[in-house]
N, C-alpha and C positions, 0 to 999 in steps of 0.2 A: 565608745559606741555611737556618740551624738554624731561623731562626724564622720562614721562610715555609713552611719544610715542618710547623713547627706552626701557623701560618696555616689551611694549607691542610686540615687535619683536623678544624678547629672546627666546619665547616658554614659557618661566615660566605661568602658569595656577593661580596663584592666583587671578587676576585679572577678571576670565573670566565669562562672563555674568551666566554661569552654576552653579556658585560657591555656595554651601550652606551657609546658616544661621547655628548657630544653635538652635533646637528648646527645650532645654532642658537646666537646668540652668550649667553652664561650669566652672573648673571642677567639678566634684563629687567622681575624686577617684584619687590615685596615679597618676604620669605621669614618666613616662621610657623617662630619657635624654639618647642616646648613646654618647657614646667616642670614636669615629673609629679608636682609636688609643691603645696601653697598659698603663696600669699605670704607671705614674711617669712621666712623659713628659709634656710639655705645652699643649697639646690638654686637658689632664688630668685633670692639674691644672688650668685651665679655666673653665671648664666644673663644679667640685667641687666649686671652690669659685661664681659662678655666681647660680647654682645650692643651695647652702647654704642659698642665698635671695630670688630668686625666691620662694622658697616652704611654708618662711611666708606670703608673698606679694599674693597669688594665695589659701593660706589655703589648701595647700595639700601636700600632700611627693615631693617631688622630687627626683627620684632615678636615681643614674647614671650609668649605664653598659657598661662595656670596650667592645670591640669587635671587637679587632685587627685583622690586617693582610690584606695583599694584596694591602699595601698601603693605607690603609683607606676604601678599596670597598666594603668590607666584612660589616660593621659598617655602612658605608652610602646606601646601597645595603639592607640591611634588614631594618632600617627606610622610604627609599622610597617604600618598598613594606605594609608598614604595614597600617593597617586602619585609612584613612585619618579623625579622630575624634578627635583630638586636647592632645589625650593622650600619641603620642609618638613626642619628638623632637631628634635634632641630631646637634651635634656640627660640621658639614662639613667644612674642612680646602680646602686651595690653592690646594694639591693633589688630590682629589678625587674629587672635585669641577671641576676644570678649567685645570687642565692636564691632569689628566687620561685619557681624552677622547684621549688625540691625543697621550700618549705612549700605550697605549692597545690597539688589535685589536678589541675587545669586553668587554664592559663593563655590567652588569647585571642589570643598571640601567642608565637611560637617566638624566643626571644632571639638564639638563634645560625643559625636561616634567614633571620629577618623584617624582618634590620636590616645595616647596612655600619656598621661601627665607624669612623670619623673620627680620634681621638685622647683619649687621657684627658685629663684638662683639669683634675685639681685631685684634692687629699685633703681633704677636710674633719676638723676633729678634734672630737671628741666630748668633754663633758665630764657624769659623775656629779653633778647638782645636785639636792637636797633643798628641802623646804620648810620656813622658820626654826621653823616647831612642831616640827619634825622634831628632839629631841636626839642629830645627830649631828654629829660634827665631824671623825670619819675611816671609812674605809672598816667599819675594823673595829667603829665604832660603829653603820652601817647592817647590817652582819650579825647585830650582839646583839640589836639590837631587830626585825630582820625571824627572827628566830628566839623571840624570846621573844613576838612576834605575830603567829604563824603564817595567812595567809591575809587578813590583815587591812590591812597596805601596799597599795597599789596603785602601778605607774610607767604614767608615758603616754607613748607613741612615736608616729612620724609615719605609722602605719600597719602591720599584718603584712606582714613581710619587710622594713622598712625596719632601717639595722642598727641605731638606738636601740630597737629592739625586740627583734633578737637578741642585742645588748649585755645586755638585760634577760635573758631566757634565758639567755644565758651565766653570769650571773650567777649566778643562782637554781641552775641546775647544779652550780658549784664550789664556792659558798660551802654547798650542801643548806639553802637557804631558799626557801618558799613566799612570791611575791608574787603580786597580780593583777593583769593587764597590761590595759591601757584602752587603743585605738588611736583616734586622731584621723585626719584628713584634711590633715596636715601638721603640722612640728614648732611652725609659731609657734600653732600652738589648742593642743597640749599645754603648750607653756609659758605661755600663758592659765592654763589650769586651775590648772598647779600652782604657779603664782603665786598662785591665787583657794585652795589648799589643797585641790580635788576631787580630785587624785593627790598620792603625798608624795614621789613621786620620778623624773626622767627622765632617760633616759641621753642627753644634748641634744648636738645640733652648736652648737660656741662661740659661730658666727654667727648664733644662734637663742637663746641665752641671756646672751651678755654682756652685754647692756644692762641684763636684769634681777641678772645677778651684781654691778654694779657699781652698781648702785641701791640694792641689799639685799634686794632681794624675793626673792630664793631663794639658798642657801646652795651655792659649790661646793667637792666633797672631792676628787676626781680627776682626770686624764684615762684614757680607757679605751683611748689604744695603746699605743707602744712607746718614749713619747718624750715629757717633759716640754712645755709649751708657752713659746716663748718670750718672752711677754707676761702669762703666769698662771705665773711658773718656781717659785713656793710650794708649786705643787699637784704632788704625786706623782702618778704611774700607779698605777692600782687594783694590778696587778700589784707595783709598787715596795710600795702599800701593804700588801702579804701574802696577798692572793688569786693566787695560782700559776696562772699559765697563762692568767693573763684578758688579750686582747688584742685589739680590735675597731677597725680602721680602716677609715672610711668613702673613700669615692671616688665621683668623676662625671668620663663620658666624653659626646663628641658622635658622635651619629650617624645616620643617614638610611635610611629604606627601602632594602630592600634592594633591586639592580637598579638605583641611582640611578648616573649615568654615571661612570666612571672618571676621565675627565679633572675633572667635578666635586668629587668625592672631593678627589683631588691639591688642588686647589686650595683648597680648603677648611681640609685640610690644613696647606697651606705657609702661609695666612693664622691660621689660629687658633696655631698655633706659634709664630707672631712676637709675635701679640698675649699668650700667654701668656707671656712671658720680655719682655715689657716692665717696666720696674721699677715706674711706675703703676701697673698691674697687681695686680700681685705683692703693692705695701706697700697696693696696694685690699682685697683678698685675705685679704691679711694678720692686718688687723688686725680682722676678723671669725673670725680662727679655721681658715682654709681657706689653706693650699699651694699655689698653682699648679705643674699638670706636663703632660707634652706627651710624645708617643711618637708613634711610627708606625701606620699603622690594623693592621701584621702585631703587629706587639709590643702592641697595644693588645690585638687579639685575641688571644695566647697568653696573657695578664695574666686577660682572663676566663674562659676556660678553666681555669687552674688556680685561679682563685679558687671557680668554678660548684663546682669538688671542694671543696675545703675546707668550706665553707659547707654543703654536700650532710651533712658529718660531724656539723655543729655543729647543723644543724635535728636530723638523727637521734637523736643526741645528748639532746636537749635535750626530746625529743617535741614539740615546737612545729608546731601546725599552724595556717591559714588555711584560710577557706571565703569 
């Protein structure tokens, strides 16, 4: 009951006495998953491996379309506009969910009217990676030299409001070092660059850098949540490493225009659930860097809610804006 009565104050519409059935048997043709993000990144590879089961499980395609840019708005921005009939979904991550609202002056879609939350579907984990010109080899040695080079660093992230860009902010806040932030139209062109050495530093989702960490083409010091990774368990937390207070974990949920039917919803639901607590799955997941996890669309929406605050602190914070 606690967390439908915070359900029901979010603004989220799924719930709402208006909500359609539907009256036709569901689906009957393709469904367009978006990626609000570019290929190659963990939005990416989440979206394709969950997308992979879904389309036997439902007897129908499941097609995934990229549709980067703007931080994810662009992508999340034409799924809440499209007809709320159970045929389009949308992988919405932390960015465009639950920050964008407070670094944008205007966003082209209402997060908490314009959409029915589905379920969260995964944590992605972030990792601090440099470029090997870069002499640093722990946290503390990218804050000597982004202090004794004031303005002169750059990091690339997968967009304003994505969180390896308020990872960066955050950053720059606690440590009191000036970097200059470069945003790309998704994490795998930022780690492009900072492989090619155009930025020296990004705060990367692991399934968007490990292939280059494990090559040697970019060097990694951290991870930047609350928890060791257990496939990189050498690498500290920025936090472990002695920046206080740094803590940035990414996530991506599924979900549908708002107004898409109820019984839809449910089912969607009970399918993406199963699929995500499959052990394929999970060691699919896995071993890019990303957690699979599953909730209810009420508990999914009370999870955005109080994230939308947090994050409202850390833009303010941080002065960080988008245009």
């Amino acid at each position: 009951m606690l967390l439908q009565a915070l359900f029901g104050v979010t603004g989220f519409t799924l719930l709402a006495p208006a909500a359609a059935q539907t009256t036709t048997a569901w689906p009957s043709k393709s469904i367009r998953w978006i990626s609000p993000f570019a290929p190659g990144g963990g939005a990416d590879i989440t979206s394709r491996v969950i997308a992979q089961k879904l389309a036997p499980a439902l007897g129908q395609q499941v097609v995934v379309d990229n549709r980067g840019g703007a931080g994810g708005n662009i992508g999340v921005g034409l799924a809440a506009k499209s007809p709320p009939d159970g045929y389009t979904l949308v992988l919405g991550t932390i960015g465009p969910i639950a920050i964008n609202v407070s670094l944008y002056k205007k966003l082209p879609f209402d997060p908490l009217t314009d959409l029915a939350p589905i379920t969260q579907a995964a944590n992605a984990l972030n990792v601090l990676v440099v470029h090997p010109s870069l002499p640093a080899k722990t946290v503390k040695d990218v804050i000597a030299i982004a202090r004794a080079r004031p303005g002169e660093l750059s990091f690339g992230s997968s967009g304003p409001g994505a969180t390896d860009h308020l990872a960066g902010e955050l950053f720059k806040t606690l440590a009191g070092v000036n970097m200059v932030h470069v945003p790309y139209k998704g994490g795998a062109p930022a780690m492009f660059d900072l492989m090619a050495g155009q930025v020296q530093i990004v705060f990367s989702t692991v399934s968007t850098a490990i292939g280059a960490i494990k090559g040697g083409r970019v060097r990694a010091i951290a991870m930047t949540g609350d928890k060791r990774f257990e496939l990189m368990p050498e690498l500290p937390t920025i936090e472990q490493a002695g920046l206080a207070g740094f803590q940035v974990r990414n996530w991506y949920g599924v979900f549908a225009p708002a107004g898409t039917p109820r019984d839809v919803i449910a089912r969607l639901n009970g399918e993406l659930t199963k699929i995500l607590q499959m052990p394929d799955v999970k060691a699919r997941l896995l071993e890019s860097g990303i957690e699979a996890a599953w909730s209810t669309p009420e508990q999914f929406a009370a999870y955005i809610r109080s994230e939308t605050s947090r994050w409202a602190k850390v833009v303010k914070d941080s002065g960080a804006r988008a245009e």
